[in-house]
C-alpha positions as CSV (number, residue, x, y, z in Angstrom):
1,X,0.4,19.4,-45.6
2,X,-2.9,19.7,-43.7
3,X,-3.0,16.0,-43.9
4,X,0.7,15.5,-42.8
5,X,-0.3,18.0,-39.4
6,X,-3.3,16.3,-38.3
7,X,-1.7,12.8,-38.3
8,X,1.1,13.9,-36.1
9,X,-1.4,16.1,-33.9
10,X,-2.9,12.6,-33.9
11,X,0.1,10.9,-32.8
12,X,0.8,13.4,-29.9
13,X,-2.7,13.1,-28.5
14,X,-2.7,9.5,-28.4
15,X,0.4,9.5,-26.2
16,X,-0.9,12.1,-24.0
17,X,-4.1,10.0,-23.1
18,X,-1.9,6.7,-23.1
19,X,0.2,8.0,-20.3
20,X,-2.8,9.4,-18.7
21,X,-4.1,6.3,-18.8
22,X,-0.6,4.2,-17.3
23,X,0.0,4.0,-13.9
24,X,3.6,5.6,-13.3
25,X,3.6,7.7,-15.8
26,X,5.6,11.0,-14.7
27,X,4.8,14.0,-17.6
28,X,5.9,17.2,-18.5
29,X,4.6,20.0,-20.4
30,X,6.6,22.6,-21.7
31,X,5.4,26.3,-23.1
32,X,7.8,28.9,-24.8
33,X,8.5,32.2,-25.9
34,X,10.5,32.5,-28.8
35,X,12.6,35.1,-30.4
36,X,14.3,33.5,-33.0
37,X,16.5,34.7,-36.1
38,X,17.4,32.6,-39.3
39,X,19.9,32.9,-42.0
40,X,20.7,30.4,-44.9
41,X,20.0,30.8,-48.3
42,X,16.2,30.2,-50.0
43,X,16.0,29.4,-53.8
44,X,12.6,29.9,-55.5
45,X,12.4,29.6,-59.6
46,X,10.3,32.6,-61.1
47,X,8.3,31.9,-64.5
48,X,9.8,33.3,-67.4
49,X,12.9,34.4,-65.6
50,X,16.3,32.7,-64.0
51,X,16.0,31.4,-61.0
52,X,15.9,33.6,-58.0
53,X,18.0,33.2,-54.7
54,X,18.1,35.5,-51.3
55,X,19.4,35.1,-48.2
56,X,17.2,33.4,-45.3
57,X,18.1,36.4,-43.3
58,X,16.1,38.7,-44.8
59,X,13.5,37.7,-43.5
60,X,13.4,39.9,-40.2
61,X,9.9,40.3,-39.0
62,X,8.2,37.6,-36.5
63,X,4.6,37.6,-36.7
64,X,3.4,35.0,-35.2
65,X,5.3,32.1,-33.2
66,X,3.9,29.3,-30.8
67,X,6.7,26.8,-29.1
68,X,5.8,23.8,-26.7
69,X,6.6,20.2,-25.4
70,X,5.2,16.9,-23.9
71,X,7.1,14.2,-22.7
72,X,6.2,11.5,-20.3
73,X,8.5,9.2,-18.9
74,X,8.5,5.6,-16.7
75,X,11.2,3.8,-15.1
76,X,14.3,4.3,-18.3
77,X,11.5,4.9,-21.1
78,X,10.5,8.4,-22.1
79,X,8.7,10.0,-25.1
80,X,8.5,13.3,-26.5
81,X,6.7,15.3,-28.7
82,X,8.3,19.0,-29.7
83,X,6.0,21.1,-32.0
84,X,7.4,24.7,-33.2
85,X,5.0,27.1,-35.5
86,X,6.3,30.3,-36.5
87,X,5.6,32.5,-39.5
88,X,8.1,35.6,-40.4
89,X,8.1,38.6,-43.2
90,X,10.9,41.1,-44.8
91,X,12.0,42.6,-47.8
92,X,14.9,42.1,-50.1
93,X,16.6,42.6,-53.4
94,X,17.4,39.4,-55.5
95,X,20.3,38.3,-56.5
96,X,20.2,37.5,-60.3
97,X,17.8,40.2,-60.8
98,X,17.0,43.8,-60.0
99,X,13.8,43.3,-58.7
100,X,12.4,43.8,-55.2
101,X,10.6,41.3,-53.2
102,X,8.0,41.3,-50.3
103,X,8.7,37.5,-48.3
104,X,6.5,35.7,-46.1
105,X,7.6,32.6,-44.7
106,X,6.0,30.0,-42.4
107,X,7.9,27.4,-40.7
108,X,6.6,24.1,-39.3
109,X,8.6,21.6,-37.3
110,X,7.5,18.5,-35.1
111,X,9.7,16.0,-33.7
112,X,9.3,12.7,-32.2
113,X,11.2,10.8,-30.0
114,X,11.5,7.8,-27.7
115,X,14.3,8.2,-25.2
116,X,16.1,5.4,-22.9
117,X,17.9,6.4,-19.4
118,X,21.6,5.1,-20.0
119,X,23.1,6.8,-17.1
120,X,21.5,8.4,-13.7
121,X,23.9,8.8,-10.9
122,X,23.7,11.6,-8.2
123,X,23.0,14.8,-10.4
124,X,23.6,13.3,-14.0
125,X,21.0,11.8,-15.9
126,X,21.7,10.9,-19.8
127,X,19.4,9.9,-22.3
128,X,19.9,8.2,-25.4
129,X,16.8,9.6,-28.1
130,X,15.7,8.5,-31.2
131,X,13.2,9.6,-33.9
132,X,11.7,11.8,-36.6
133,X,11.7,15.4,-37.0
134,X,9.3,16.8,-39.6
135,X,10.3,20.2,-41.3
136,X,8.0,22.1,-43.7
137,X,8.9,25.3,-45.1
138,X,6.4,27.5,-47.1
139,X,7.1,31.0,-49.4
140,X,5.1,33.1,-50.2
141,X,6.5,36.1,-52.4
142,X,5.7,39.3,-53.8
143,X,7.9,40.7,-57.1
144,X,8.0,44.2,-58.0
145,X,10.3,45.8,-60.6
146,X,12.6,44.2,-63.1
147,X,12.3,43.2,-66.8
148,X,9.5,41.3,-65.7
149,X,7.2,42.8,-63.9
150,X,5.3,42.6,-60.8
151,X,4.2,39.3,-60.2
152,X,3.3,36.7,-56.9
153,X,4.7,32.9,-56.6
154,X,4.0,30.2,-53.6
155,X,6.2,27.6,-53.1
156,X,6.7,25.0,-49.9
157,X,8.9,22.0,-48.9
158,X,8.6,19.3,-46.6
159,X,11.1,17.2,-45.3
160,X,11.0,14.3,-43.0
161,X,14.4,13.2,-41.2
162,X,15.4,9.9,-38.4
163,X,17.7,11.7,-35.8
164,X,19.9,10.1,-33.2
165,X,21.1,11.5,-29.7
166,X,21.2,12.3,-26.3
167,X,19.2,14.2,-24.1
168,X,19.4,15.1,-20.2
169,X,19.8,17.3,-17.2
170,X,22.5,18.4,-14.2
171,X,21.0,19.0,-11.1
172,X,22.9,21.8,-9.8
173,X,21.0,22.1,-6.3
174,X,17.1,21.4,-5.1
175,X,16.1,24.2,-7.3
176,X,18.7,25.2,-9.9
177,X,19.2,22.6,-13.3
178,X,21.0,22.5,-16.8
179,X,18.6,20.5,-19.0
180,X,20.6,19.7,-22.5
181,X,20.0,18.1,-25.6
182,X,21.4,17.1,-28.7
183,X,20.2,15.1,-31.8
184,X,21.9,14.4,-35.7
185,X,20.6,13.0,-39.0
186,X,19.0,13.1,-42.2
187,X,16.7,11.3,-44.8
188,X,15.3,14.1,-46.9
189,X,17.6,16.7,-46.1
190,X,22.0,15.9,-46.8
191,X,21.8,17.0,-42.8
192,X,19.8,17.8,-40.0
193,X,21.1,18.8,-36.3
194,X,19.5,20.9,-33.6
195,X,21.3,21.8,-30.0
196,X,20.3,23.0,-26.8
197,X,20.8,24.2,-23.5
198,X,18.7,25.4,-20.8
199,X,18.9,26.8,-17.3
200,X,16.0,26.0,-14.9
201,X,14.7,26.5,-12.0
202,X,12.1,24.8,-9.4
203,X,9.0,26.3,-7.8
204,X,6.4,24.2,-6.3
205,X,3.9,24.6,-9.3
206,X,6.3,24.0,-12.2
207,X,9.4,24.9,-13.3
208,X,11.0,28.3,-15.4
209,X,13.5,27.8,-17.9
210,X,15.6,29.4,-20.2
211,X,17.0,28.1,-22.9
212,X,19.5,28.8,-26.4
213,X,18.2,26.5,-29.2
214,X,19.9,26.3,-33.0
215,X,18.4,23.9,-35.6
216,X,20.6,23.4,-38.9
217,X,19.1,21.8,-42.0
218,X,21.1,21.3,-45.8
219,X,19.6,20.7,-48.4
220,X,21.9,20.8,-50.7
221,X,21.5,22.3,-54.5
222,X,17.4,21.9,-53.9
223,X,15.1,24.3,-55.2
224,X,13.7,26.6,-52.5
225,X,16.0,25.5,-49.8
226,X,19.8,24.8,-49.5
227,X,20.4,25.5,-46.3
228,X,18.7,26.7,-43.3
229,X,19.8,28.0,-39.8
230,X,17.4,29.1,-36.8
231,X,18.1,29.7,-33.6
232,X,17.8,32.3,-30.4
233,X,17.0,32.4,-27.1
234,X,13.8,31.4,-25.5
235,X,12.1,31.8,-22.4
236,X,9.5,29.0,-21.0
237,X,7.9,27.6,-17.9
238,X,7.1,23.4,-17.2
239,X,4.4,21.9,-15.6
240,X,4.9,18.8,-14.2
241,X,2.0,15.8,-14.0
């Protein structure tokens, strides 16, 4: 996994210095605040015991969280580069057993995408985006109670999906936009789709944006995760290069 993070942190800084390095280059980078919730279901098999499900939602306690983008664009090309980090806690009871567990879960997703302009006339823009999105999902958990005992398991998953779609912005005014996008697919997981929409506005150093985000992934009857929902509301600001 630590392998997997530095290649794609590798990727995302070679673009940066490419479009540093290009003449006509316009960039944008993006940082968030996050308050997300989840729900879904998480599947994790205990030794010496059936194996245990709980629901995603459980999980109820945000400890740590970092959002952000890059994207540069020329003429109808653009790139971008999303990276989300957050790591999240709770208890629950399971459901095939009486026992009680303490969950910590960390969350890992980075997409990449090239984009082409298919439509930009007066305040409508529309691109059409293409990529991978990356998805790693690590447990850590705590059982107490039970026939069993007390004991501790660590488990993780990592998926890697192509998505298609479309991604753009209304101008409303000079100051007011609604950015959107939109992308759908799979490879590891059955499905993969993530939505958004945003509300920003324009100073003269960057830009502040609001924005409601939902990412979906299905696994399917897969151990640790069958299906997977996050979304909420965040809050960010743009810089523009």
């Amino acid at each position: 996994m630590k392998k997997t993070s530095l290649a794609l942190s590798f990727l995302l800084l070679s673009g940066v210095l490419y479009a540093n390095e290009s003449e006509g280059w316009k960039q944008d980078l993006s940082l968030y605040g996050w308050l997300p919730s989840l729900n879904g279901t998480l599947k994790f098999k205990v030794p010496s015991a059936p194996d245990e499900s709980t629901d995603a939602n459980a999980i109820d306690s945000l400890d740590t969280v970092f959002m952000g983008s890059y994207e540069a664009r020329k003429n109808e090309w653009s790139f971008l580069a999303d990276l989300i980090y957050l790591k999240m806690s709770g208890d629950t009871q399971g459901f095939n057993s009486n026992v009680n567990w303490n969950l910590d879960l960390t969350a890992k997703l980075y997409g990449f995408y090239a984009g082409y302009n298919v439509y930009d006339i007066n305040d409508m823009k529309v691109d059409v985006i293409g990529g991978v999105r990356y998805f790693s999902l690590g447990l850590d958990a705590t059982r107490s109670g039970g026939v069993i005992g007390n004991g501790t398991l660590s488990t993780s998953v990592e998926n890697y999906d192509a998505v298609i779609g479309v991604k753009g912005e209304y101008n409303v005014n000079a100051q007011w936009y609604v950015p959107y996008q939109f992308d759908i697919g799979g490879g590891d997981s059955d499905l993969t789709w993530q939505a958004s929409a945003s509300v920003g506005y324009r100073f003269g150093w960057g830009d502040v944006i609001a924005t409601y985000r939902y990412i979906h992934y299905d696994k399917g009857d897969s151990l640790l995760l069958e299906d997977f929902n996050l979304y909420g509301p965040k809050l960010g600001v743009v810089f523009h290069f």
